[in-house]
C-alpha positions as CSV (number, residue, x, y, z in Angstrom):
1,X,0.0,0.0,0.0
2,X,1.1,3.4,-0.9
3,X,1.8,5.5,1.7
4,X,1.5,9.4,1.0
5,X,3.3,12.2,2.6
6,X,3.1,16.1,1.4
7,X,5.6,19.5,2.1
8,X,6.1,22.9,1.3
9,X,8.5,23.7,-1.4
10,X,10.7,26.9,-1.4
11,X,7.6,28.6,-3.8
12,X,5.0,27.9,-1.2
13,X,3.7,24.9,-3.3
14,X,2.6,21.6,-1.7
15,X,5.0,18.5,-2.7
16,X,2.9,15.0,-2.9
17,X,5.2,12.2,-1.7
18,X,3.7,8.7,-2.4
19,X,6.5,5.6,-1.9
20,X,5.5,2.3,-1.4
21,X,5.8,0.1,1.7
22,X,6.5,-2.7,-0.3
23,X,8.4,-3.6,-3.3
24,X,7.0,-3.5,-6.5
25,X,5.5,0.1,-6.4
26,X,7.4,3.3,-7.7
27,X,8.8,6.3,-5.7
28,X,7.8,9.9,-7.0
29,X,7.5,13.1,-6.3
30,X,4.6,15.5,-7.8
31,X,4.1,19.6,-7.6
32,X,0.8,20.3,-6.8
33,X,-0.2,23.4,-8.3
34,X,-2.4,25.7,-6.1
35,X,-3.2,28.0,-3.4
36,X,-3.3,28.6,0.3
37,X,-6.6,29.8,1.7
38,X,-7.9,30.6,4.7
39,X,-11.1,30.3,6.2
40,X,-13.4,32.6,8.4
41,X,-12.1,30.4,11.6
42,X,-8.4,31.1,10.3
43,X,-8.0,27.6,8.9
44,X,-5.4,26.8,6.0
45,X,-6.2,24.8,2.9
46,X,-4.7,23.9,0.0
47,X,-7.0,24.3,-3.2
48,X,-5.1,22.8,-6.1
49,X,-5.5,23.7,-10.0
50,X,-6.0,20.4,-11.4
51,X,-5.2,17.2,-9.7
52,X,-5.2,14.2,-11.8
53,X,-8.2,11.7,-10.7
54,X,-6.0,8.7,-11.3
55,X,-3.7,9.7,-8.5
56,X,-6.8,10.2,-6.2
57,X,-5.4,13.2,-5.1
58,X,-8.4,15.6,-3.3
59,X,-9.4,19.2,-4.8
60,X,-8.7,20.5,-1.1
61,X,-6.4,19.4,1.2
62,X,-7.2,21.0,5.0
63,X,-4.3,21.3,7.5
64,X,-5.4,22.5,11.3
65,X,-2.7,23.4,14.1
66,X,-1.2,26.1,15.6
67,X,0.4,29.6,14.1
68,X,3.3,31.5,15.1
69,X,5.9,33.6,13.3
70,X,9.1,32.7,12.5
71,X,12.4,34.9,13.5
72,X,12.6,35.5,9.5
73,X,9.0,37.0,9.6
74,X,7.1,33.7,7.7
75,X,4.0,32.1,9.1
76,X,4.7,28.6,10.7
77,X,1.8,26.2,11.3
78,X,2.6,23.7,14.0
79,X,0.4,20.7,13.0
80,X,-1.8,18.8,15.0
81,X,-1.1,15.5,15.9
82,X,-4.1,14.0,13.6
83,X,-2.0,15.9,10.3
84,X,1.1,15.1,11.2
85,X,1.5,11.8,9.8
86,X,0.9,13.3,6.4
87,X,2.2,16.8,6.1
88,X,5.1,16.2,9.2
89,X,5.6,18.2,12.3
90,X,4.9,21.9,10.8
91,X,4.9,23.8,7.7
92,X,6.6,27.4,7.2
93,X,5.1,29.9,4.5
94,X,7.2,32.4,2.8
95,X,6.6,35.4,2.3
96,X,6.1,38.9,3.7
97,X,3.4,41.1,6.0
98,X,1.7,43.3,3.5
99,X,-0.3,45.3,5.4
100,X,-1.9,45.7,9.7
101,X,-5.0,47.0,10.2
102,X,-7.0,47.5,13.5
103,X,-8.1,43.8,13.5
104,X,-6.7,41.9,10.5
105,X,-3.0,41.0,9.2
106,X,-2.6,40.7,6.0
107,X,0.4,38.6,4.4
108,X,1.2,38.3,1.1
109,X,2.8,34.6,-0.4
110,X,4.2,34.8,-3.6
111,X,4.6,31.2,-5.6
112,X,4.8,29.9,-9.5
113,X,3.5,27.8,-11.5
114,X,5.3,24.6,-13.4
115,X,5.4,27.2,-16.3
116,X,7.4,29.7,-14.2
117,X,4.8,31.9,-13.6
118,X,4.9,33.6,-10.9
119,X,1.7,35.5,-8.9
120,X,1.2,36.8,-5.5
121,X,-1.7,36.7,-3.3
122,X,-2.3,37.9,-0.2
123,X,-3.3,36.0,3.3
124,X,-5.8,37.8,5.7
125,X,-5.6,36.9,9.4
126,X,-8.6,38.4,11.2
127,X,-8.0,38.8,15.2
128,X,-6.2,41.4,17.2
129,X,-3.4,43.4,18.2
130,X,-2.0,43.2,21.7
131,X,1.3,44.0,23.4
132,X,2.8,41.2,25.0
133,X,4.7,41.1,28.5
134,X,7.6,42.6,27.0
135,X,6.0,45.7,25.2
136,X,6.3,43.2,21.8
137,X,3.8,43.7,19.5
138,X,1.6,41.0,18.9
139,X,-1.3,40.1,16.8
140,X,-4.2,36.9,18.2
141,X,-5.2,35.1,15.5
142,X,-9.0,34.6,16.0
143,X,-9.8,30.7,16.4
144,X,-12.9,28.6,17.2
145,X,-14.4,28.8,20.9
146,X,-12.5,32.0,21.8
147,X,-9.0,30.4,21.5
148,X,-6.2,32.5,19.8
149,X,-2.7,31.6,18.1
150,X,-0.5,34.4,18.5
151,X,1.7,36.4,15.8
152,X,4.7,38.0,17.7
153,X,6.7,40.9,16.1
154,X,10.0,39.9,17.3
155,X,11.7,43.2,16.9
156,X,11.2,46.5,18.8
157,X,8.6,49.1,17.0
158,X,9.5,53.0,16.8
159,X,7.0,56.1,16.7
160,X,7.4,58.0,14.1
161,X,7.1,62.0,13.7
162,X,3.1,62.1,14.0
163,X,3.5,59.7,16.9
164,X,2.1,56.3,14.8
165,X,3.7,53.7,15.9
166,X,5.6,52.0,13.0
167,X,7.4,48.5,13.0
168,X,10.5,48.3,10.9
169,X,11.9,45.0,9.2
170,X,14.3,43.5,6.7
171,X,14.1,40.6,4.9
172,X,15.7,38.6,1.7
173,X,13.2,38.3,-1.5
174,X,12.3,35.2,-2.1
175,X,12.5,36.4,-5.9
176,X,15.9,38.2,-5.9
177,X,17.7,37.1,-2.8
178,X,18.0,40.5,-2.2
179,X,17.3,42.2,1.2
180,X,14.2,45.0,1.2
181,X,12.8,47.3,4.0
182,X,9.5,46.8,5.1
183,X,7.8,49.2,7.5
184,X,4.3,48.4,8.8
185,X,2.0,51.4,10.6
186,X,0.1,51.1,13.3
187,X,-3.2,53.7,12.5
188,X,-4.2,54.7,16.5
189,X,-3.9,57.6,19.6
190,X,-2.3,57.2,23.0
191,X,-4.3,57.3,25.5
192,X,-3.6,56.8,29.1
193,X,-5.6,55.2,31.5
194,X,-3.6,53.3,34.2
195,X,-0.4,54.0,36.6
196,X,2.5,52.8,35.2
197,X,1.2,52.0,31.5
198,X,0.9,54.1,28.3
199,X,-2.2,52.4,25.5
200,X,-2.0,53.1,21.7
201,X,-5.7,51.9,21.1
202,X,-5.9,51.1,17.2
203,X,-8.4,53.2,14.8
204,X,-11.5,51.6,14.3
205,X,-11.5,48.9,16.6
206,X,-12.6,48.3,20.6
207,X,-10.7,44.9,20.6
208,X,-7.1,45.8,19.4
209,X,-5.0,48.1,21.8
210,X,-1.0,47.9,22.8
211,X,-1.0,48.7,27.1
212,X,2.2,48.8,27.5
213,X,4.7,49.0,30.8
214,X,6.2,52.0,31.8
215,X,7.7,53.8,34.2
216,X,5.9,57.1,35.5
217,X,4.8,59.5,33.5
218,X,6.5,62.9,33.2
219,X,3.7,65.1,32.3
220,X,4.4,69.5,32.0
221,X,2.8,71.9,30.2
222,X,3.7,71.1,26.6
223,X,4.3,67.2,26.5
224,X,3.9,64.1,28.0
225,X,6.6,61.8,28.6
226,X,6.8,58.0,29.0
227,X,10.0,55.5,29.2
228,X,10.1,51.6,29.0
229,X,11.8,48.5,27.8
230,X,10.6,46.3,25.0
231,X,12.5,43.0,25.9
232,X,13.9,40.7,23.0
233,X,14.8,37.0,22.8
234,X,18.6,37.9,21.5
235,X,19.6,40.8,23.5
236,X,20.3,40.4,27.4
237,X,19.3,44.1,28.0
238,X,15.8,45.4,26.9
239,X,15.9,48.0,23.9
240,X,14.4,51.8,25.0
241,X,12.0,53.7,23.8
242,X,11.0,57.3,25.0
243,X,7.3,57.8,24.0
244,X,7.2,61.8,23.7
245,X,3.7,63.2,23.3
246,X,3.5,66.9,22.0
247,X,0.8,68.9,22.7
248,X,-1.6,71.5,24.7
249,X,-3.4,71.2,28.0
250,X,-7.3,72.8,27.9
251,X,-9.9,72.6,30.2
252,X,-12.9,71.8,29.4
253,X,-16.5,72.2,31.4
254,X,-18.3,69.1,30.0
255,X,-15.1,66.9,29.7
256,X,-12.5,67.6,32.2
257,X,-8.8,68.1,31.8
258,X,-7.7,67.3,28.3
259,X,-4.2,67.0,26.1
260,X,-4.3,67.5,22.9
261,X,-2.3,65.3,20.7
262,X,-1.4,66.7,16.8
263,X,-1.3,63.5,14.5
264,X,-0.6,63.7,10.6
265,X,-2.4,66.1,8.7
266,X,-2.9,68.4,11.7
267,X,-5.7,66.1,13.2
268,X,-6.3,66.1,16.9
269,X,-7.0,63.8,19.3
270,X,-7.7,64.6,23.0
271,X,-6.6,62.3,26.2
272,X,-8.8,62.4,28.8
273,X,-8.2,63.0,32.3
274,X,-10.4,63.8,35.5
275,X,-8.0,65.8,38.3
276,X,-7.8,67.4,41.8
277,X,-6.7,71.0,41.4
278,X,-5.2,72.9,44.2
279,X,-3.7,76.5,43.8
280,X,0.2,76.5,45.2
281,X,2.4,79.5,45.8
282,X,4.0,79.4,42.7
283,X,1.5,81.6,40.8
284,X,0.4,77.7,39.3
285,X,-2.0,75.2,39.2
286,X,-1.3,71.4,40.6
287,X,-3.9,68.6,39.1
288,X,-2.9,65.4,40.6
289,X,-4.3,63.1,37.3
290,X,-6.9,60.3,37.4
291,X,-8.6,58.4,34.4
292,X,-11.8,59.8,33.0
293,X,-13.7,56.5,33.9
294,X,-13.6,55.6,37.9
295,X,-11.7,58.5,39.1
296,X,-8.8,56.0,39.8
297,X,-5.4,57.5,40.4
298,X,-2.8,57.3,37.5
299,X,0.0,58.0,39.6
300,X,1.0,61.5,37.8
301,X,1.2,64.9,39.1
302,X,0.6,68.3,36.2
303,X,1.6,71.8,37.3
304,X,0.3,74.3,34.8
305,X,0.9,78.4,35.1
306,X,-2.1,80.5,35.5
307,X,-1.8,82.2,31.9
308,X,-2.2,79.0,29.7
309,X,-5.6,78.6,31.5
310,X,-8.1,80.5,28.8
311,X,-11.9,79.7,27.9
312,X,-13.2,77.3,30.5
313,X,-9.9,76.9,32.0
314,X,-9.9,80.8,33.3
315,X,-13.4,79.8,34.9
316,X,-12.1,76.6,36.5
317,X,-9.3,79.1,38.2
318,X,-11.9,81.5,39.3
319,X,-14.4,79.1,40.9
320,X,-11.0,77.5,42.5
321,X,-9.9,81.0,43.7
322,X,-13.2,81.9,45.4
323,X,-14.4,78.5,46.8
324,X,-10.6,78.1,49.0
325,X,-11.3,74.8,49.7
326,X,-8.2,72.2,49.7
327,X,-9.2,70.7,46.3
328,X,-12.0,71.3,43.4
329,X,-12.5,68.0,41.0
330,X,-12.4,68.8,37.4
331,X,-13.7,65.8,35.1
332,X,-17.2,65.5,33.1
333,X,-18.6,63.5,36.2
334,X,-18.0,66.3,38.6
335,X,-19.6,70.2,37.0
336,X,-18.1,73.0,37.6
């Protein structure tokens, strides 16, 4: 009885295998012309072009395990056990990340016919983006019953000049041979919500935001400053980032205290705080910071000068002035 076995070719093509146990039948190898796909549940198949009826070979073959992301940046499915007799322990896909969005990857596998032909076609993981423990980023693959595979970016990701967060990468052709840059951006706005943790929250989505460790906050009157480590598998110490947010402070009378963060094409996004203000000596104003939603305590401490108060902000300094009581709450939840 023949026994068949399948892999993965260099061209992201699937190999059929079929040796016989005992003498009498021939060894050979086949290409199997075709496509990955994936289903709504993330599932990989293999549709092939035309397979030859004698050969029994299926229209679909279905391969179900776990993914991951190789060092190099491909997809790896690690089989389950059930598959693994026919298509091994895992299979690696070649190829590059096309494109992130707020809940989808998209990766692009480029492959050729027997002809030479070669076309490209592109692979969309739907899930979300998360940071892990190390301030990586990280995208969950969506599975049945709630369970996700995770996608780790193994490298540390930057912010660029209209604070976006942008992941960087190099990586050989599978064409050429030749190494090209790949940069990936992360569409969002910071927001900050917790002590000791900064969150890029992505556009367009409620599932998919990076909360990431950090030391305190340095807030003043013109920026917002964060520090923390993102923590790679081949470096002993954790690479740096500074996360510098550049802006203005307002008050407002039906929100609270807000900082206002310019992204590209001069469009603003607010970050929401509630406070305690006191007046001090120092001709200034001292909020110490909470999140908009509980009143819980972020941990940071704003001191603002009386003249960049204007609009609501002048009547918030007024009413503080004439009620000389220890402390006046400014948030939505609290009017003033």
């Amino acid at each position: 009885m023949a026994k068949v076995r399948y892999e993965i070719d260099p061209h992201n093509r699937l190999i059929v295998d079929r040796s016989g146990r005992k003498g009498g039948l021939r060894k050979f190898r086949r290409i199997l012309d075709g496509r990955f796909k994936l289903d709504r549940r993330n599932e990989l198949s293999y549709h092939i072009k035309s397979p030859a009826a004698e050969e029994t070979i299926p229209h679909q073959l279905k391969l179900r395990g776990r993914w991951s992301l190789t060092d190099k940046h491909n997809l790896r499915l690690t089989l389950d056990k059930h598959d693994r007799e026919t298509f091994g322990d895992k299979i690696t896909l070649q190829g590059e990340i096309l494109d992130v969005k707020a809940n989808s990857l998209l990766f692009a596998v480029t492959t050729k016919t027997k002809e030479n032909t070669r076309s490209t076609y592109v692979l969309n993981f739907g899930g979300s983006w998360k940071a892990d423990k190390n301030n990586r980023l990280s995208f969950h693959v969506k599975k049945e019953k709630g369970i996700h595979d995770i996608l780790t970016l193994k490298g540390a990701w930057e912010i660029n000049k209209d604070h976006r967060i942008i992941y960087r990468y190099e990586k050989a052709s599978l064409i050429t041979k030749k190494k090209k840059a790949h940069t990936l951006t992360f569409k969002g706005h910071w927001d900050i919500k917790k002590r000791l943790c900064i969150s890029y929250a992505l556009e367009g989505s409620t599932d998919s935001v990076f909360d990431f460790r950090t030391s305190a906050g340095i807030f003043k009157e013109g920026y917002i400053k964060y520090k923390l480590g993102i923590r790679l598998a081949n470096r002993i110490n954790p690479v740096r980032r500074i996360v510098s947010l550049y802006g203005s402070w307002k008050l407002k009378r039906d929100t609270g205290l807000i900082f206002e963060v310019e992204y590209e094409n001069r469009k603003l996004h607010a970050i929401i705080f509630g406070a305690e203000a006191r007046l001090t000596h120092k001709d200034t104003v001292s909020f110490k910071l909470k999140n908009d939603i509980g009143n819980k305590d972020i941990g940071a401490t704003l001191k603002v000068s009386h003249k960049i108060l204007k609009g609501d902000g002048r009547a918030f300094l007024q009413l503080l002035k004439s009620k000389r009581e220890a402390a006046i709450y400014a948030g939505a939840a609290w009017r003033w």
